[in-house]
C-alpha positions as CSV (number, residue, x, y, z in Angstrom):
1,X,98.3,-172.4,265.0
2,X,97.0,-169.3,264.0
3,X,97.5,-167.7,267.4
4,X,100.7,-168.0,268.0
5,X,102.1,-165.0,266.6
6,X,98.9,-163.3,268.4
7,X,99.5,-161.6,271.9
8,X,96.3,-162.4,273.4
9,X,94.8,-161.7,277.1
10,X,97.1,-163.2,279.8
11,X,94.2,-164.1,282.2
12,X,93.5,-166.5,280.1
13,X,95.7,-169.7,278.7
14,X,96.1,-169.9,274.9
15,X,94.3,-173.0,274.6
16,X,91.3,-171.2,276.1
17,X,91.3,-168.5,273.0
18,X,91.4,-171.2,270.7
19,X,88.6,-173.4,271.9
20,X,86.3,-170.4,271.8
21,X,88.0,-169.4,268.5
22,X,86.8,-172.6,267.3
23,X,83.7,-172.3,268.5
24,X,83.0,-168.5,266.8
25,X,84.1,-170.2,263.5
26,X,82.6,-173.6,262.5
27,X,82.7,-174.4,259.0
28,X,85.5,-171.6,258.5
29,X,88.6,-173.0,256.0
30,X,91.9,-172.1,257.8
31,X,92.5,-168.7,255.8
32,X,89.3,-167.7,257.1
33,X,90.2,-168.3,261.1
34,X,93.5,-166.1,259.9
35,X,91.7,-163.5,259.0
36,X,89.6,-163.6,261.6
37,X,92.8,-163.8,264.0
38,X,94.3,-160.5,262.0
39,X,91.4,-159.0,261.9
40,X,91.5,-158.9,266.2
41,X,94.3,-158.1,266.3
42,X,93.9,-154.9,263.7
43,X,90.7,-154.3,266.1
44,X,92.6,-154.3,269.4
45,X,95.3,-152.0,267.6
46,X,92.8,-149.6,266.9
47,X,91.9,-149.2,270.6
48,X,95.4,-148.9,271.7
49,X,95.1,-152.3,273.4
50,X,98.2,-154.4,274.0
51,X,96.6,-157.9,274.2
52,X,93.3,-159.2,272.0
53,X,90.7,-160.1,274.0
54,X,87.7,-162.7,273.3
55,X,85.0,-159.4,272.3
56,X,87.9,-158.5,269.4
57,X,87.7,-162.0,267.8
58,X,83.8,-161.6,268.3
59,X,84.0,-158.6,266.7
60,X,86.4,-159.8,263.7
61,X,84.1,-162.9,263.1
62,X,81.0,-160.5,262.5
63,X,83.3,-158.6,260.4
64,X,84.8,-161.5,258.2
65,X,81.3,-163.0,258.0
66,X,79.4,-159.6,257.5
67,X,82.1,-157.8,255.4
68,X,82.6,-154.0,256.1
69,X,79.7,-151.9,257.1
């Protein structure tokens, strides 16, 4: 659900992101998996990417968990 709005990496199919979405984010209430998903997505803009990858949502879950550094 949260995805969908969410250009993520083509190599893979969306139902791939979310299963390890899922699995980066157990016990996480559905605003926190949308910021976690917006977060990636601010992360991949930051690098000029065009697609968020599985290492962005990584790095948003440390970030939503760990707050900023």
């Amino acid at each position: 659900m949260h995805l969908k709005k969410i250009k993520v990496n083509k190599e893979k199919s969306r139902d791939e992101d979310a299963k390890r979405l899922s699995a980066l984010t157990p016990g996480f209430s559905g605003a926190d998996i949308a910021n976690v998903c917006n977060e990636g997505a601010i992360i991949a803009a930051r690098h000029d990417k065009k697609n968020v990858s599985l290492k962005e949502f990584e790095n948003a879950t440390e970030r939503v968990i760990g707050g900023i550094e």
